[in-house]
C-alpha positions as CSV (number, residue, x, y, z in Angstrom):
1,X,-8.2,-52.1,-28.0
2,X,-9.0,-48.7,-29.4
3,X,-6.4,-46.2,-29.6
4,X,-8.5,-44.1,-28.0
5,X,-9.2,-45.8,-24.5
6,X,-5.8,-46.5,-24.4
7,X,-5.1,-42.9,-24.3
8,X,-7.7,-42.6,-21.3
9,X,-5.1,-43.3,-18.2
10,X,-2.6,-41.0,-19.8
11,X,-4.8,-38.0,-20.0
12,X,-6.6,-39.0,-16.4
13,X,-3.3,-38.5,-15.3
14,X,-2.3,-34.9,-16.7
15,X,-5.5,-34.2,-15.2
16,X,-5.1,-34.8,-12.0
17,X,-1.7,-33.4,-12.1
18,X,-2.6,-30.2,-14.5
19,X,-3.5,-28.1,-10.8
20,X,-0.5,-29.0,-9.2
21,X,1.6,-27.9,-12.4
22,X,-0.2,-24.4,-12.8
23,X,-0.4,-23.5,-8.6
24,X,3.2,-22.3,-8.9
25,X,2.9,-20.1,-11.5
26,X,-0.5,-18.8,-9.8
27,X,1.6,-18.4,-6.8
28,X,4.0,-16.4,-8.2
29,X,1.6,-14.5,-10.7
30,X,0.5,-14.0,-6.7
31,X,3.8,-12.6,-5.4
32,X,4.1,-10.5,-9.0
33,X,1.0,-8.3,-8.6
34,X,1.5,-7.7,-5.2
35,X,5.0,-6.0,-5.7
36,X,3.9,-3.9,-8.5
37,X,0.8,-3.1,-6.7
38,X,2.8,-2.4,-3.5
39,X,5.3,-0.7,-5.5
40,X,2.8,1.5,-6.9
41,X,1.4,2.8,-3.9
42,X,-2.0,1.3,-5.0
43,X,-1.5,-1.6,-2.3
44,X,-0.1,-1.3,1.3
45,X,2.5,-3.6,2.2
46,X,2.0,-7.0,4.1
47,X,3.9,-5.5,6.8
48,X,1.7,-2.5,8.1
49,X,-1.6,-4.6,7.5
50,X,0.0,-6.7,10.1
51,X,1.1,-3.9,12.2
52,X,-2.3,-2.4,12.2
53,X,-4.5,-6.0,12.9
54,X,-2.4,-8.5,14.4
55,X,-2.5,-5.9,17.7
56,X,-5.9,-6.3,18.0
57,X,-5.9,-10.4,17.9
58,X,-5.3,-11.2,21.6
59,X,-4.4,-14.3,22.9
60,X,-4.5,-15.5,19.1
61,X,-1.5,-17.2,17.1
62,X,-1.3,-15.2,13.7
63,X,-0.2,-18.1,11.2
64,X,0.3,-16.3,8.0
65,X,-1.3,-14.6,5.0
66,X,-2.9,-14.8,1.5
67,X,-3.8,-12.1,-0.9
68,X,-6.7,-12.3,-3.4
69,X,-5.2,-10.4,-6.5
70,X,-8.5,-9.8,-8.0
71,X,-9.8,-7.8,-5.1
72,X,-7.1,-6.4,-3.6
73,X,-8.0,-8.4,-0.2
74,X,-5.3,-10.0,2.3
75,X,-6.9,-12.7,4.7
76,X,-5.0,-12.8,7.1
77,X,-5.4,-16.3,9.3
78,X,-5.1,-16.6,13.3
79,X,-5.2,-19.3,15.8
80,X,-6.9,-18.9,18.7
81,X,-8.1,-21.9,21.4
82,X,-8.0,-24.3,18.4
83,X,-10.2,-22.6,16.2
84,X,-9.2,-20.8,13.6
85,X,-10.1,-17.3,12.8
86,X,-9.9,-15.2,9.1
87,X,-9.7,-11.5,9.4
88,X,-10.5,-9.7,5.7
89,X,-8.9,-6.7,5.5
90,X,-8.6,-4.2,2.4
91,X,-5.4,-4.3,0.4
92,X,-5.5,-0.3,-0.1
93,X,-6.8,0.9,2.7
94,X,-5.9,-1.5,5.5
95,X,-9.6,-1.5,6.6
96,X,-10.8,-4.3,8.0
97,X,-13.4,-5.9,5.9
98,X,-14.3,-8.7,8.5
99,X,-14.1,-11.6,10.3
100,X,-15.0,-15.1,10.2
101,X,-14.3,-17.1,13.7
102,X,-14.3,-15.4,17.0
């Protein structure tokens, strides 16, 4: 057998495993940016983003949080009679962008 398709399995399975390798280090390039940011002034804190829109969510289950770095936007994810709804909300402004769900 060729050296070659005997290599095939092995790099199949670094593959497969390459995005569970590099999600923690996304994850905490993640966490990273948004302290500096946050530190900075140039992003408001978790905190009053959820002061300001979790308020205005009722009878909805707010389940947590994500932050796209590269556009300073925190989707911030509810629960509401099953479905699930995503409220966009700018990182340094804390205006609501939008919302997907009702």
């Amino acid at each position: 057998m060729p050296p070659l398709v005997k290599m095939v399995p092995a790099l199949l399975l670094l593959t497969a495993a390459a995005p569970a390798i590099a999600a923690p280090a996304d994850q905490e390039s993640e966490r990273a940016f948004a302290w500096r940011a946050t530190r900075s002034g140039k992003l408001l804190p978790i905190k009053e983003i959820e002061r300001r829109v979790i308020p205005t969510m009722k009878g909805a289950q707010y389940i947590g949080f994500n932050l796209d770095p590269q556009s300073a936007v925190y989707t911030l994810k509810f629960l509401r009679d099953g479905e699930v709804i995503w409220v966009d909300v700018d990182g340094r402004s804390g205006q609501v962008l939008g919302q997907t769900g009702r």
